[in-house]
N, C-alpha and C positions, 0 to 999 in steps of 0.2 A: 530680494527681487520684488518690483514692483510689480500691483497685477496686470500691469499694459505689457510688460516686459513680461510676464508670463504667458500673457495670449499669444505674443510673438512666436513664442514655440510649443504653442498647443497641439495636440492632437492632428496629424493630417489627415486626410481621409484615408480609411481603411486603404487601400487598392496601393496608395502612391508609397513610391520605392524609393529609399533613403540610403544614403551609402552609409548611414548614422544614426542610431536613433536620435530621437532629439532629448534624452534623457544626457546622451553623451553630450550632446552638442553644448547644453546648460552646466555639464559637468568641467567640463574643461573653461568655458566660458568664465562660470564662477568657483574656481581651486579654492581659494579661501574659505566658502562655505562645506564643498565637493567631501574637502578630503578628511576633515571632521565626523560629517557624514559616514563617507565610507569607514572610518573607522568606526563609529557608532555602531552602523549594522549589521559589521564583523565581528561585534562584539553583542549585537544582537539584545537578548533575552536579560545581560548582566545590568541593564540600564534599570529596572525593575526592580530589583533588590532587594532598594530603601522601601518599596510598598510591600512588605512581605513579614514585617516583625510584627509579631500578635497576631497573626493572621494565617495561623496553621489551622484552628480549630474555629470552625466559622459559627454563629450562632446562628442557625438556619431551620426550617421542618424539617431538614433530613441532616443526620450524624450520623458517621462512620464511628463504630466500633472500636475501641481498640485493644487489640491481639498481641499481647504479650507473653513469654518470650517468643523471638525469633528460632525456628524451628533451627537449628545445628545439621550441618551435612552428616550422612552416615552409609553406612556400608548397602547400598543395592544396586542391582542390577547389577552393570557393567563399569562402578564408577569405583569400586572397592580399591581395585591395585594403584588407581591415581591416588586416591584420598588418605590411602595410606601413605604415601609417598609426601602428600603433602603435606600430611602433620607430622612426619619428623622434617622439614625443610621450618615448619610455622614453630614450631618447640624447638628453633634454634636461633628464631630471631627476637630483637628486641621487640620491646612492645611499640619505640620510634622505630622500627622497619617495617613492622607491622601496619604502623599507621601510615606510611611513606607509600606501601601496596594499594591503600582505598583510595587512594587522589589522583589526579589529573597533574602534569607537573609540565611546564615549555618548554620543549626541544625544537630551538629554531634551526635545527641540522635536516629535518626531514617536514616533505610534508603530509605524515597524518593530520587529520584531522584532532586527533587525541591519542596523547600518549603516556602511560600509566606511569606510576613509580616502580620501581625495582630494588632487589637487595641480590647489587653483582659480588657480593664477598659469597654467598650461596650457589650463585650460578642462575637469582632469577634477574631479567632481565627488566621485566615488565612488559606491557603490551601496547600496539601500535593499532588503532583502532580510525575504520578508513570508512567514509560513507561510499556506497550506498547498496536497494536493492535493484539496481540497474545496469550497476558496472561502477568501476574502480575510475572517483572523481577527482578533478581538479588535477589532473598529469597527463601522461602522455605514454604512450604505448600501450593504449589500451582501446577494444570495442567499447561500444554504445548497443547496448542488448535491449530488445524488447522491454517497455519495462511491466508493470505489473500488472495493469488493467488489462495491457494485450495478452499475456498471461493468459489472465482471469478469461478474457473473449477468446479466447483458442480451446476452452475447457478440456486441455492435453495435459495430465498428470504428467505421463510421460512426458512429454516435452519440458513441461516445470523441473523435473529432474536434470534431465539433459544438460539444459540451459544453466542451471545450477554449479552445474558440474565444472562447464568450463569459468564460468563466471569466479568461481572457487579460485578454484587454477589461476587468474590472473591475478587474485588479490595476493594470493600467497606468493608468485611473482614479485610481486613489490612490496615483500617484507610486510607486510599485512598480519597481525592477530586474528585481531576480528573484524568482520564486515559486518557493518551496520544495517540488515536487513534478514529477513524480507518484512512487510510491514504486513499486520493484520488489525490494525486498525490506528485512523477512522476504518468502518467497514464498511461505512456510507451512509448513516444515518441520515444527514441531510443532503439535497439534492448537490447544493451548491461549495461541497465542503472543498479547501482546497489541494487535498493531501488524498485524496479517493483512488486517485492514478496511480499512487504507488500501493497500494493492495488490489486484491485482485476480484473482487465486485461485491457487491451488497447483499451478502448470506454466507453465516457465519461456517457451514458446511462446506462451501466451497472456497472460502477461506481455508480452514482447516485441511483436507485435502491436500491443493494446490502449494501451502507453507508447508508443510510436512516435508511435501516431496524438495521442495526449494531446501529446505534446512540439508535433509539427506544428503544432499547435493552437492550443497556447501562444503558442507562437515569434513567432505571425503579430503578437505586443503585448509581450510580454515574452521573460526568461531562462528557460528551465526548469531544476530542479537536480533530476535524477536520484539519488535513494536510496535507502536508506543502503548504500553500498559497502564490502564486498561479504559475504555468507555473515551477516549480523546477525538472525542465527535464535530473537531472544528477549530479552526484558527483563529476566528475572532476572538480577542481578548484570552488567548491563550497563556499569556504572559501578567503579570502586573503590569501597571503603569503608574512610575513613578511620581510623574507631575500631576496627578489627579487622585493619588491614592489608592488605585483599582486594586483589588485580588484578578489572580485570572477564574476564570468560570468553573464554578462547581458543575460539579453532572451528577445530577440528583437522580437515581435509579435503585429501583428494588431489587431483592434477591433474586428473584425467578428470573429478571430480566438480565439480569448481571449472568447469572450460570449459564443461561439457555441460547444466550445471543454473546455479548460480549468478551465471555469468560472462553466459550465454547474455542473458535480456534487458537487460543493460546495452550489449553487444556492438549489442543493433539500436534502443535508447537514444543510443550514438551516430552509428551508422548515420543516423538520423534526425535528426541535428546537434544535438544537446543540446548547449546552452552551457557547462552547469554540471551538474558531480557531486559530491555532500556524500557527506565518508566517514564510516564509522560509529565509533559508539563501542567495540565488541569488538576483543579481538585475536583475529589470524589466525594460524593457526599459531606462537602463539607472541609476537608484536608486534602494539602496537598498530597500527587500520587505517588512519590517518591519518599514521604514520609508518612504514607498512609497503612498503618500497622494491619488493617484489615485485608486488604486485597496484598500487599505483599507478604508480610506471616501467614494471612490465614490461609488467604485464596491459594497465592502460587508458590509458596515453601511449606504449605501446610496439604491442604485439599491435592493439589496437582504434584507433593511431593517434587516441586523440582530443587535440583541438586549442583548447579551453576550457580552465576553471582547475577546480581542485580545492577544495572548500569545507571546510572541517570542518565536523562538527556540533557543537551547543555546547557549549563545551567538552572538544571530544574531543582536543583536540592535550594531549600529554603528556612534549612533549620540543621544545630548540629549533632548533639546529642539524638534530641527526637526519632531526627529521619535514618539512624543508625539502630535507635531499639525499632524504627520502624521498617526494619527490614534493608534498607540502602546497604550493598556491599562498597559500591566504588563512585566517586564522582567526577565528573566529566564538566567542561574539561581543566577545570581549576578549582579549590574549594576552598573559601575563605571561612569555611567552619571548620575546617579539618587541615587545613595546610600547615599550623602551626603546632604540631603533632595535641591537638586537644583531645582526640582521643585516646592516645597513650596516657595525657595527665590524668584523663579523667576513668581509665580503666581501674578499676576495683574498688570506684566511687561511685559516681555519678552512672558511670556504666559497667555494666556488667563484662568482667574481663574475660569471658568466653566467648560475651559478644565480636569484639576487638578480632579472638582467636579465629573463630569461624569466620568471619571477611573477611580473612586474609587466606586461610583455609580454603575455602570456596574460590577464592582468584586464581590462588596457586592448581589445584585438584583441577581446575577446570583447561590449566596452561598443560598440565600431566595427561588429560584424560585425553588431548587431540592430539598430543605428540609432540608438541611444541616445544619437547627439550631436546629435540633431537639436533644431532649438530648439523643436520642437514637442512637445517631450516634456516628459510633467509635471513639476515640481518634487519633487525629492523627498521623498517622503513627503507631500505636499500634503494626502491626502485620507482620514490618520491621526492623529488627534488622539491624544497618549499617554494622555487620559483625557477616555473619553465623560461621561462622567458631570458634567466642566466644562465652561463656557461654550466652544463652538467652533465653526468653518464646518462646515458638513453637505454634504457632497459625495457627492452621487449614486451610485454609482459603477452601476446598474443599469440596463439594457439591455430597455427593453420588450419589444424582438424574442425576448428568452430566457426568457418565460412559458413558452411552449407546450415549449421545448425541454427544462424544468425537470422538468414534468410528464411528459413522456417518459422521459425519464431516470429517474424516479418508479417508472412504470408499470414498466417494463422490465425492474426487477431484481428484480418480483417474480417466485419460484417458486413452482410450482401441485406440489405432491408426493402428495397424494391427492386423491379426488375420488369417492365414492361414488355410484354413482346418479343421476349429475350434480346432486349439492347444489350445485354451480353451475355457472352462476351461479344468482343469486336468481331468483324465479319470483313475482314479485308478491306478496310476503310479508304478510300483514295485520299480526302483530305479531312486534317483531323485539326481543329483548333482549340488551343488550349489558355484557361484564362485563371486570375487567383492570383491571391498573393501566397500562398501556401504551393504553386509548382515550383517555385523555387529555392534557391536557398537563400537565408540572409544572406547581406554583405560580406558581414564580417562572422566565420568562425574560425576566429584566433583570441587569444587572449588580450586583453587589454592594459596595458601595463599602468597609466593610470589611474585606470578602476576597475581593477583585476574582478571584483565580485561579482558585477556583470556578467562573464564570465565562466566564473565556476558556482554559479547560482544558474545559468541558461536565462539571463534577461536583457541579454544583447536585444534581442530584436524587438523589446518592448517600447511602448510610450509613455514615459509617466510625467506627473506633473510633479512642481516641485513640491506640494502641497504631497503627494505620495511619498514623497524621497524622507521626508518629517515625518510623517503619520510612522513609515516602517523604521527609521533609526530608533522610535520612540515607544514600539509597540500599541501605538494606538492603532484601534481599526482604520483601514486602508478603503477609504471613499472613491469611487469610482475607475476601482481599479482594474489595469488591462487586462483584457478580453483575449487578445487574440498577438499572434506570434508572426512579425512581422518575416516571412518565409517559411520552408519546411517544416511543421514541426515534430522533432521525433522523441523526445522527451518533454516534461513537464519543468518547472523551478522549483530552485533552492536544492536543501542537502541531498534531497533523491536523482538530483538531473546525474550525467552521463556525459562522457566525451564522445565522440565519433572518430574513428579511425580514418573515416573518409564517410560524407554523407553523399548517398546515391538521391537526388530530388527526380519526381514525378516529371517534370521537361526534361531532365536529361536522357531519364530511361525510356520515356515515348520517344523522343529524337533517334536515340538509335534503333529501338526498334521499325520506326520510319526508315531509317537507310537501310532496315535489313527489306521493307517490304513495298519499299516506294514510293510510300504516304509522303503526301506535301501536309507538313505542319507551319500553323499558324498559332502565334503568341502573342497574346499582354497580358503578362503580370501586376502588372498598375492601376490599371483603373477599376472601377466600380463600374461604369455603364462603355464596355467596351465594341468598338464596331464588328458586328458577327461577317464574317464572309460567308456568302447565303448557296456557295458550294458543300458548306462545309458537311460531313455525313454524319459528323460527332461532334458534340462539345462537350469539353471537360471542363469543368469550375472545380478546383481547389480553395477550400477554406480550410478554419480550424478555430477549434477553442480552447485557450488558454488557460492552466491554471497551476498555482504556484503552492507551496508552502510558505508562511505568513499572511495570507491574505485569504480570505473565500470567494467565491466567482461574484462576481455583480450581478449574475443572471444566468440563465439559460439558453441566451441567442444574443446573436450582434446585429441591429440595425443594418449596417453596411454590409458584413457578408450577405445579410438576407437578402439588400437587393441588387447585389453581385449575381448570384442568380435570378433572378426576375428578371432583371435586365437581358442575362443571356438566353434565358429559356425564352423570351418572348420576341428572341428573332432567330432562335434554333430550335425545331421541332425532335432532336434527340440531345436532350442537354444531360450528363452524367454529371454526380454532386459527388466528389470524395470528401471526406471528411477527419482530418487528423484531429485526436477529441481527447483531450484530458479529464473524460468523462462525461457525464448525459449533456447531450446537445438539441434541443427539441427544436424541429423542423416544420411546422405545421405554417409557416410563412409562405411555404412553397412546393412543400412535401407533393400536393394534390394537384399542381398544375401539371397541363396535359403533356407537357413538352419535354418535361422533365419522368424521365422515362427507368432512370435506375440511379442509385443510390447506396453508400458505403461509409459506412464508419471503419476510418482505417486506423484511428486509436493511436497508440505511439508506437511505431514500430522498429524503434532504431534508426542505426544506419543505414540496413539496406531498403528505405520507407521505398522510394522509387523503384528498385527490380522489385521487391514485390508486388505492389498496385499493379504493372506493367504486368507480369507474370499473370492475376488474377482477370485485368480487364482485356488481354488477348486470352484466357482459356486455357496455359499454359498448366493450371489448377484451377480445380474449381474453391470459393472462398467457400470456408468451414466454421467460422467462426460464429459466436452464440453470443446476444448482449449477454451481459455480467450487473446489467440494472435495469431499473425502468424507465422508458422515455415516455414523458405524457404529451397529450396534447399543448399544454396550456401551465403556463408556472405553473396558476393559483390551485392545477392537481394534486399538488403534492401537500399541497394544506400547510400546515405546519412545519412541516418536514423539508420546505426547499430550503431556507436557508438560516443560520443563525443564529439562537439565543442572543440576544445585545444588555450591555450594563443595564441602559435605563435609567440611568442616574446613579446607578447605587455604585458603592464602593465593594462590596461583595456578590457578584453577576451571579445569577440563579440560573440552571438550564435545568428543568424537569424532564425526566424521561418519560414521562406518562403514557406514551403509545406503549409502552412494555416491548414486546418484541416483534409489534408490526411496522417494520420499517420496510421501504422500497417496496417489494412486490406486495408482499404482507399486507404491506397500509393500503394498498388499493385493492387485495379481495375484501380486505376488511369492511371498507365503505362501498364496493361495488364501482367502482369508477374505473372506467374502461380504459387502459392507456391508447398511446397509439400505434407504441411495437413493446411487446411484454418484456420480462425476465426469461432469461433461453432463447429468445427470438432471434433467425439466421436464418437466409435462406442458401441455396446452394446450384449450381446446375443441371443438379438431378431432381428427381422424386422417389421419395421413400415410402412405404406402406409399410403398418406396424400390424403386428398378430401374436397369438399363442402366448399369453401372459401367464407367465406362471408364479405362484406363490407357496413358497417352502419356505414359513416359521417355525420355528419349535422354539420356543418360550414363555415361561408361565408368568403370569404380573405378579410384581410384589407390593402393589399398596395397600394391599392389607395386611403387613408384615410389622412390628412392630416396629421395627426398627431397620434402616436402609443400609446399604453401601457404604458410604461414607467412613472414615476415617475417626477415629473415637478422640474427641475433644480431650484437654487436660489443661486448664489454669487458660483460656479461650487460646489453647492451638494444638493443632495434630503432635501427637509423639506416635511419628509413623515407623520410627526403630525396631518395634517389637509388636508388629503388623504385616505378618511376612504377605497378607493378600494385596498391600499397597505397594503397587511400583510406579516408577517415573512416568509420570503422568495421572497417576489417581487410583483407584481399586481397580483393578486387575479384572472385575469381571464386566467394568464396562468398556473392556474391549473386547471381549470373547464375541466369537461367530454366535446369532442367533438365527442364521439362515441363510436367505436368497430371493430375488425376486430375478424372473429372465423374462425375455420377449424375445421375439423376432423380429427381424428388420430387413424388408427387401427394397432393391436398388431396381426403381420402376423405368428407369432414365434411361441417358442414352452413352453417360461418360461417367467415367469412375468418379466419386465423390467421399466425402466424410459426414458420416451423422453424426449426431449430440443427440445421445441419448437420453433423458434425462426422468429421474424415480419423485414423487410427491407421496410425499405420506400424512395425512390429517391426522394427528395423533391425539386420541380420546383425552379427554380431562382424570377418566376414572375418579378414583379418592382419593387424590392429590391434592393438596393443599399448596396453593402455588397466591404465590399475590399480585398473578395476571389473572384472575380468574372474573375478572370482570370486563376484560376486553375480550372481542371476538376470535374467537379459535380459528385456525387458516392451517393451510395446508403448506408445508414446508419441504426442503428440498432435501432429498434423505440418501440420493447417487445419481451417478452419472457416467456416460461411458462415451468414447469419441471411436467410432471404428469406419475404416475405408470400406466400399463394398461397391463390387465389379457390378456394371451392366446385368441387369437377371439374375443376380446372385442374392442370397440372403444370407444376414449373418446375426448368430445368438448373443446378444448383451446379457450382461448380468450383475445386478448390484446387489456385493455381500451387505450386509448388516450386522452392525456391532451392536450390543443392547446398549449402548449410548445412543444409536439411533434411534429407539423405538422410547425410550426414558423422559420423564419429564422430572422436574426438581422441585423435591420437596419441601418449602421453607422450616415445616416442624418437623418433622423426621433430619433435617440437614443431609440429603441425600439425595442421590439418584434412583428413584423409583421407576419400573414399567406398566403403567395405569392399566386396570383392565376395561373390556370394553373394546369396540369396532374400531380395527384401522383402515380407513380407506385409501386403498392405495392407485394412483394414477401413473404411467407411465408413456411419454409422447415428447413432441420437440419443442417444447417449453410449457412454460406455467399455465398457460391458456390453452396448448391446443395437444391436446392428453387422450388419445383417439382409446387406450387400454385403461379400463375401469376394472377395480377390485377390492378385495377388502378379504382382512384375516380379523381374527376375534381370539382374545387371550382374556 
């Protein structure tokens, strides 16, 4: 395509409404180039490959360790009667079925995503492995659930649960193993990363938490696969790039910072028995993380004891022997180092034939430990047709009972950030006009036959140029890429997106509530500078910010929505901004104009986006939801941190982690810069008043103890066998009760509401030996409680404490230490406005 011939379908203005994007338009236009492509970037990551040989162990200031042997599954906890079972099924197969068990193999009969090997002369079958942590992709019969950030802004464990629950439920519906979720990192290290959506916001506690309960949740129906492991801070050059040579990006990071931040909700991921962890595509200090012996032996099969298998993501394995003594049980979703049973040749050579024993071990114990032999369990992939679009069985997989739960989930994650004058909720409005290209829905939600990917990626409604359509078949970063989602948007892209059973949009759900109340409503969705009718009582502007997997946001705001509103505000004196936000969207273009009067980040909230807002902007609920990051004023806030590491030329990309573990809120007590709405920040239609802080610790510090917690090393990895204080999840006494902290919370208001609780704890340095200890100490998020509370009533919160809360990590001890020394403890409705001061001393 010539450049004249790509102006032709450039970009149109934000506003203007397209039955098509013009991605499509160029697609069909040009087949012969199109369909290449699409295959290119269904195949994604394998186009990298050839940049990937010599280039496991990088020659850089920071090297990854390596931790040999792979720590072997063994009898604790709850996993004993599976593991037993599994090793007489593994000591009956060959050492080729064994190796037939770690691979990925093509079944074009269903459509998983990835589906494992099997040995059916045994009875195993293998596993069918389905994205995502959103809901059950690329098919049909199923919800579109909140997905994680809204999660994350609802700070409702219990609801994380819930939500899980049926979520579970439908994947095992459709012949489902494992579901590939929930994701705990990225955990948002940089502003603009483009994967932040699907975890659940930027603090590793509340990660931890919130996945826990998601995993529980799962578990009850299926596998969960905890990701992407570990430090995978970013999309850009995620991959190699073969026409240029690239490694993808090291993430260069220290001990302290890896334990304390990164490591931290994986650590209570398996705490909470995850079956399955998917490692990511980055290197870590140097090596790849799928064949990276240190964080997969040492960290998560040694330190955290976990006792499932290790999944790759696709195609992240990049070596074959290697990435097997380095821990990898299985690869996804094909393996050209392992598909030619080279690991069976090379068992009792090359590799160690225990190693071979235990990956197969560990797949099997893990298919035992969830039940999954039972004959009650669906066929796999049953209720995945590789292609809806042909004749197939339609299998339900939804749960009438998870209506009401859908819509909470909705409701919840919306946040209320201004609110003038109480412009809401509504007040009986006579005429209400509403504008955006976000009130409605795309054109098109169906699939594309085509170019199906569009599709089951969520990038129907996008613009791209052809110059994009290269960069992403090819894994090169992705230049100015789209921003914004051309109608509703209630998922993010790629393998995290979601189907919708039916999508309810912000016009459709005002319209009826108009006929329930009389209101004359007035619409366009198109334009950027639309005519206000100067009756009007309200105006609503709908936008949104976009953002995908494969690519990182271009920025923090868009030109043209910003002056979508300007426009509107400055001929309607109550203009309301929703904001559908696949994470921080900084508002300061128009935040402070007088007209514009209240504001909401509505996040991604499924299908039911529209009766929620609707529900929230008549009053029907008050919004309860709490950011889950920070919004600055201004990019160049975030410093460092908004967007990125880039090549730079080189052939092997450097990303240092050098803030250690001030990231998001962190990085801004750190330097003192003032956002514009903090971490915690949510307003509601009540007023709360906090009192009566109390604090009950009882624990003694151990850093002056010779020696920590920790797991006792042998040839550099845990033999956690004959350590009965180790269990899944790590020593045993960093989950023990070290106490409680309570307050009180009273309901000053006039309508029942939800608070967000939320606990800070500044935890001393004491004599720890930590190699943060030259960046600024901050106050970190240590609990949190979400409770309703009636007009004049007051209710007791309380956040227990595990002595992992109170702990810092010792690099020379290799442990979990409780520093002695002042802990100041704050407790209020976010990071900034902390009205209960205290402090205990151990």
């Amino acid at each position: 395509m010539e450049k004249d011939d790509l102006a032709a379908t450039a970009k149109p203005s934000l506003g203007q409404r397209l039955s098509q994007s013009n991605f499509i338009v160029w697609c069909r236009t040009h087949k012969l180039i199109a369909i290449p492509i699409a295959v290119m970037i269904a195949l994604l990551p394998l186009l990298g490959l050839l940049a990937l040989r010599d280039r496991h162990h990088a020659n850089a200031q920071w090297t990854s360790p390596i931790v040999y042997p792979s720590p072997e599954a063994y009898h604790v906890g709850n996993w004993t009667t599976a593991l037993d079972k599994a090793r007489i099924m593994v000591a009956n197969m060959t050492l080729e079925e064994m190796n037939n068990v770690t691979i990925g193999i093509s079944d074009p009969s269903t459509g998983c995503v990835g589906v494992s090997g099997g040995v059916p002369r045994l009875g195993f079958p293998g596993f069918c492995l389905q994205d995502a942590g959103q809901g059950v992709r690329d098919t049909d019969g199923v919800n579109a659930y909140a997905s994680g950030v809204s999660v994350g802004a609802s700070w409702n464990a219990t609801m994380a649960y819930e939500r899980a629950q049926f979520l579970g439920a439908e994947f095992k519906r459709k012949g489902v193993n494992v579901a590939l979720g929930p994701v705990v990192g990225p955990i948002g290290r940089i502003a603009t990363d483009g994967r932040t959506w699907e975890g659940f916001g930027a603090d590793p506690y509340l990660n931890g938490i919130l996945a826990a309960n998601t995993i529980t949740g799962l578990q009850e129906s299926v596998i969960a696969s905890v990701k992407h492991f570990v430090a995978n801070e970013q999309e850009t050059n995620r991959n190699p790039i073969a026409s240029t040579n690239i490694a993808s990006t090291s993430a260069n990071l220290d001990d302290s910072t890896m334990h304390e931040l990164y490591l931290w909700p994986f650590q209570d991921a398996v705490a909470a028995g995850v079956g399955c962890v998917m490692c990511s595509y980055n290197r870590i200090n140097g090596t790849y993380a799928c064949e990276n012996s240190k964080t997969q032996n040492g960290l998560l099969k040694g330190e955290l004891n976990f006792q499932g298998f290790i999944v790759s993501d696709w195609v992240a394995q990049h070596s074959g022997i290697p990435s097997a003594d380095g821990g990898l049980d299985m690869a996804m979703p094909t393996s050209s180092f392992w598909d030619q049973n080279q690991l069976a040749q090379a068992a009792g050579g090359e590799l160690n034939k225990t190693r071979l024993i235990d990956m197969a071990t560990r797949i099997v114990s893990t298919w035992y430990h969830f039940g999954q032999d039972s004959p009650d369990f669906p066929a796999m992939g049953i209720g995945m047709a590789p292609d809806i679009t042909l004749p197939h069985e339609y299998v339900d997989a939804k749960d009438p009972a998870s209506r009401s739960s859908l819509l909470q989930q909705a409701i919840e994650g919306h946040v209320l950030v201004k609110n003038v004058n109480n412009a809401l909720p509504l007040q009986n409005p006579r005429t209400i006009s509403v504008f955006g290209y976000d009130a409605s829905p795309y054109a098109i939600v169906n699939p594309t036959p085509a170019f199906p990917i569009l599709w089951t990626q969520n990038w129907q409604g996008l613009n791209y140029s052809q110059d994009n359509v290269v960069q992403i078949a090819s894994n090169q970063p992705v230049t100015n890429a789209p921003d914004v989602y051309h109608g509703t948007l209630i998922v993010g892209g790629g393998s995290g997106s979601n189907v919708p059973a039916y999508l309810s949009s912000p016009l459709e759900a005002i319209t009826s509530r108009a006929y329930d109340n009389g209101t004359a409503i007035w619409s366009d969705t198109s334009s950027t500078n639309p005519s206000v009718v100067r009756s009007s009582d309200t105006c609503l502007v709908f936008i949104n910010a976009f953002a995908s997997e494969v690519w990182d946001r271009p920025g923090l705001t868009n030109a043209d929505s910003d002056a979508l509103v300007m426009n509107v505000a400055s001929k309607c004196n109550n203009t309301i901004v929703v904001i559908h936000n696949a994470g921080i969207r900084i508002v300061d273009a128009w935040v402070d104009h007088p007209n514009v009067t209240a504001v909401l980040f509505a996040h991604l909230p499924g299908q039911d986006a529209g009766r929620a807002v609707a529900q929230i902007l008549y009053g029907d609920v008050s919004p309860s939801g709490r950011l889950p990051y920070t919004v600055a004023h201004n990019e160049s806030d975030y410093g460092d941190l908004l967007g990125p590491c880039l090549a730079d030329n080189s052939t092997s990309p450097q990303c240092d982690f050098s803030e250690g573990v001030n990231i998001d809120y962190r990085a801004f007590l750190a330097r003192n810069v003032t956002p514009r709405y903090e971490f915690g920040y949510g307003l509601t239609y009540a007023s709360f008043e906090y009192s009566d802080l109390q604090v009950n610790v009882n624990c003694t510090s151990t850093d002056q103890a010779t020696t920590g917690a920790a797991p006792v090393y042998t040839n550099g990895t845990t033999q956690n066998g004959n350590d009965d204080s180790i269990i899944v999840g790590g020593p045993a006494a960093l989950f023990e009760s070290v106490g409680s902290i309570t307050a009180s919370i009273a309901n000053t208001g006039s309508v029942n509401a939800s608070e967000v609780a939320q606990l800070y704890l500044l935890i001393p340095n004491g004599n720890v030996t930590s190699s943060n200890s030259s960046i600024i100490n901050t106050r970190t998020l240590r609990g949190f409680q979400k409770v309703l509370i009636a007009p004049n009533q007051t209710a007791q919160v309380e956040f227990p404490l595990r002595r992992k809360d109170v702990s810092r990590w010792d690099v020379v001890k290799q442990a979990w230490v409780v520093p002695a020394g002042e802990f100041e403890v704050r407790v209020g409705k976010s990071v900034l406005d902390t009205p209960l001061v205290g402090s205990f001393t151990l």
